[in-house]
N, C-alpha and C positions, 0 to 999 in steps of 0.2 A: 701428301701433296707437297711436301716440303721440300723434298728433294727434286727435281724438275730439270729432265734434261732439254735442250736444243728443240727436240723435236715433240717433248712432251708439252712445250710451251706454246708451239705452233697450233699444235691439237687443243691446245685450251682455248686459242686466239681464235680459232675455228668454230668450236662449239659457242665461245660468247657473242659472236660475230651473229650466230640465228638466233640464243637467247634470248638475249638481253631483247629484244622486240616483242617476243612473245610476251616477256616477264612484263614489260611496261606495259603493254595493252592489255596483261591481266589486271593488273595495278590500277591503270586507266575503267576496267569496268569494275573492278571491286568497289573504286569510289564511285561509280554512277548507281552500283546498288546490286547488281548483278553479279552476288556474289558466289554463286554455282559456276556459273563460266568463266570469274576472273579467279578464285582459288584455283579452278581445274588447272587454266593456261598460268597460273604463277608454279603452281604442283611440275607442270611439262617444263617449264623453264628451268627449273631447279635439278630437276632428272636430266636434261637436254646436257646441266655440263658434269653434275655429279657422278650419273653411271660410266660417261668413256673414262673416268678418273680412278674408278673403284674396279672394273670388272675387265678380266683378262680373255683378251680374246686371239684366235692360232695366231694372228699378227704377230703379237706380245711374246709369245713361247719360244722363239728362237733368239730373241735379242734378250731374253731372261737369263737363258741356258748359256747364251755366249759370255755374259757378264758373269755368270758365277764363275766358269771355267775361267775368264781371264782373271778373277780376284783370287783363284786359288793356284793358276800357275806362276803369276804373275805378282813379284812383293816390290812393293815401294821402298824405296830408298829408307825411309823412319820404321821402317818395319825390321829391317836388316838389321838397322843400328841399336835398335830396340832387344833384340834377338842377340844382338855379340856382346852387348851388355850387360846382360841376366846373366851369361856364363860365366 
């Protein structure tokens, strides 16, 4: 999650945007006592942002495939210099 592009950051903005409610109202009934249904909804809140983070869906597979090909057709400048160096 370290790496985070433009629109992976939106998608985060997104999933904490419905969390974050669920999370405090599980919070909310863990202290009232209720602690089956506020663990459950802290459990869904924590999946709500963790899973779109970790698990790759057809969306993801083209913009995967494009980046590997452009990291391998495509060399950075420090890459070059890097390369006529060594020689």
């Amino acid at each position: 999650m370290a790496n985070l592009g433009i629109l992976d950051m939106i998608g985060l903005a997104g999933s904490l945007v419905f969390a974050l409610p669920v999370g405090v109202f599980g919070l909310n009934r863990l202290l009232d006592g209720q602690t089956i249904l506020g663990g459950g909804l802290v459990v869904v809140a924590v999946a709500m942002v963790w899973l779109p983070q970790t698990l790759t869906t057809p969306m993801d597979l083209p913009g995967d495939i494009a980046g590997a090909a452009v990291g391998t057709v495509a060399k950075t400048p420090e890459e070059d210099d890097e390369r006529d160096g060594s020689e």
